[in-house]
C-alpha positions as CSV (number, residue, x, y, z in Angstrom):
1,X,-33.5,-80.9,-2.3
2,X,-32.6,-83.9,-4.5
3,X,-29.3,-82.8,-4.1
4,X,-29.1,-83.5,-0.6
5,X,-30.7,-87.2,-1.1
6,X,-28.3,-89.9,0.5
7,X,-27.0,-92.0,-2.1
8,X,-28.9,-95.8,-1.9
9,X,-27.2,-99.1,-3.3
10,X,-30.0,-98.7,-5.7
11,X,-28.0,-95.7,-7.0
12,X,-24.8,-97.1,-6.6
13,X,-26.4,-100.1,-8.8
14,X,-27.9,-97.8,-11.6
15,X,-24.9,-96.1,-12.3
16,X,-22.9,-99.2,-12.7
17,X,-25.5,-100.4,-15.1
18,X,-23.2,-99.7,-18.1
19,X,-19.9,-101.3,-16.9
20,X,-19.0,-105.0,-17.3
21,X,-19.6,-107.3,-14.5
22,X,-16.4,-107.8,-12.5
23,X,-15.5,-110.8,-10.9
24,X,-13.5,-108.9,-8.7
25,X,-16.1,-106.9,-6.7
26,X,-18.1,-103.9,-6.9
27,X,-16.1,-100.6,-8.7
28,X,-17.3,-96.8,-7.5
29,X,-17.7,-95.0,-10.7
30,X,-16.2,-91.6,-9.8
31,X,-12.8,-92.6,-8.5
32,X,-12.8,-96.5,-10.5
33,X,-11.9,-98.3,-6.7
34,X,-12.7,-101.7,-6.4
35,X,-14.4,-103.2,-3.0
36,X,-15.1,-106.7,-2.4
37,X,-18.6,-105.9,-1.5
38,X,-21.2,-103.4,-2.4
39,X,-21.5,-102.1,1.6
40,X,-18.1,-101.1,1.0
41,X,-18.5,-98.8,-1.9
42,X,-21.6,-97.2,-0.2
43,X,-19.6,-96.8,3.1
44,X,-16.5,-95.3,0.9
45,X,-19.0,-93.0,-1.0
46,X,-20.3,-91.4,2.4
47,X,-16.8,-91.0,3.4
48,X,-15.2,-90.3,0.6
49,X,-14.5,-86.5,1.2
50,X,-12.1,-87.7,4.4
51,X,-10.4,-90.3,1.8
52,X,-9.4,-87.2,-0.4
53,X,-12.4,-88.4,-2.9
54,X,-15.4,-86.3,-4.6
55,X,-17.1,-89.5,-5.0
56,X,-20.1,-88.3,-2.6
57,X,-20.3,-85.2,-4.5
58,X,-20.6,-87.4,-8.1
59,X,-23.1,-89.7,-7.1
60,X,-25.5,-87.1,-5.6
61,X,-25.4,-85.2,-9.3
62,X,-25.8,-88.4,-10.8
63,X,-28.9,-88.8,-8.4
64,X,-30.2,-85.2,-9.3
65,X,-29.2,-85.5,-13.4
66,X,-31.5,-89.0,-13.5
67,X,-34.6,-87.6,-11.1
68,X,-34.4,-84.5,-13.6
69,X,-34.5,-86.7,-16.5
70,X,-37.2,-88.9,-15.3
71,X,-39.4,-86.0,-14.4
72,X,-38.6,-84.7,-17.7
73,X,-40.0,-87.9,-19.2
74,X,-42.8,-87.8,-16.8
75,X,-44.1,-84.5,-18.3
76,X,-43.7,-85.2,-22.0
77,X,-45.4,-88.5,-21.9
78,X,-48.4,-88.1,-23.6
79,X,-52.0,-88.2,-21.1
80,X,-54.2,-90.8,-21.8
């Protein structure tokens, strides 16, 4: 089901977490395009798969990977 989840700017946001802040814009981190604005990445994300891009495809494994993760951390946290 998580692999179905629409990608949010939030997502967009946490992947780019690791990579320098650019000056320049707002980079999508499967394909390394620049867009002036971060509406534009999330609008070439959702379209990217007419562009000749996978980035729709990355960003909803990302999604899944870090929700598996979390849930992952969820259970092994100790109960107080």
């Amino acid at each position: 089901a998580s692999g179905r989840a629409s990608i949010t700017v939030r997502d967009i946001l946490t992947a780019s977490q690791l990579q320098p802040a650019s000056q320049r814009g707002y980079q999508c981190m499967s394909c390394c395009r620049l867009f002036p604005a971060l509406w534009s990445v999330k609008n070439h994300i959702q379209h990217s798969s007419q562009e000749g891009y996978s980035c729709k495809v990355y960003y909803r494994r990302l999604k899944a990977l870090r929700e598996k993760e979390h849930r992952e951390q969820k259970a092994a946290a100790p109960r107080v």
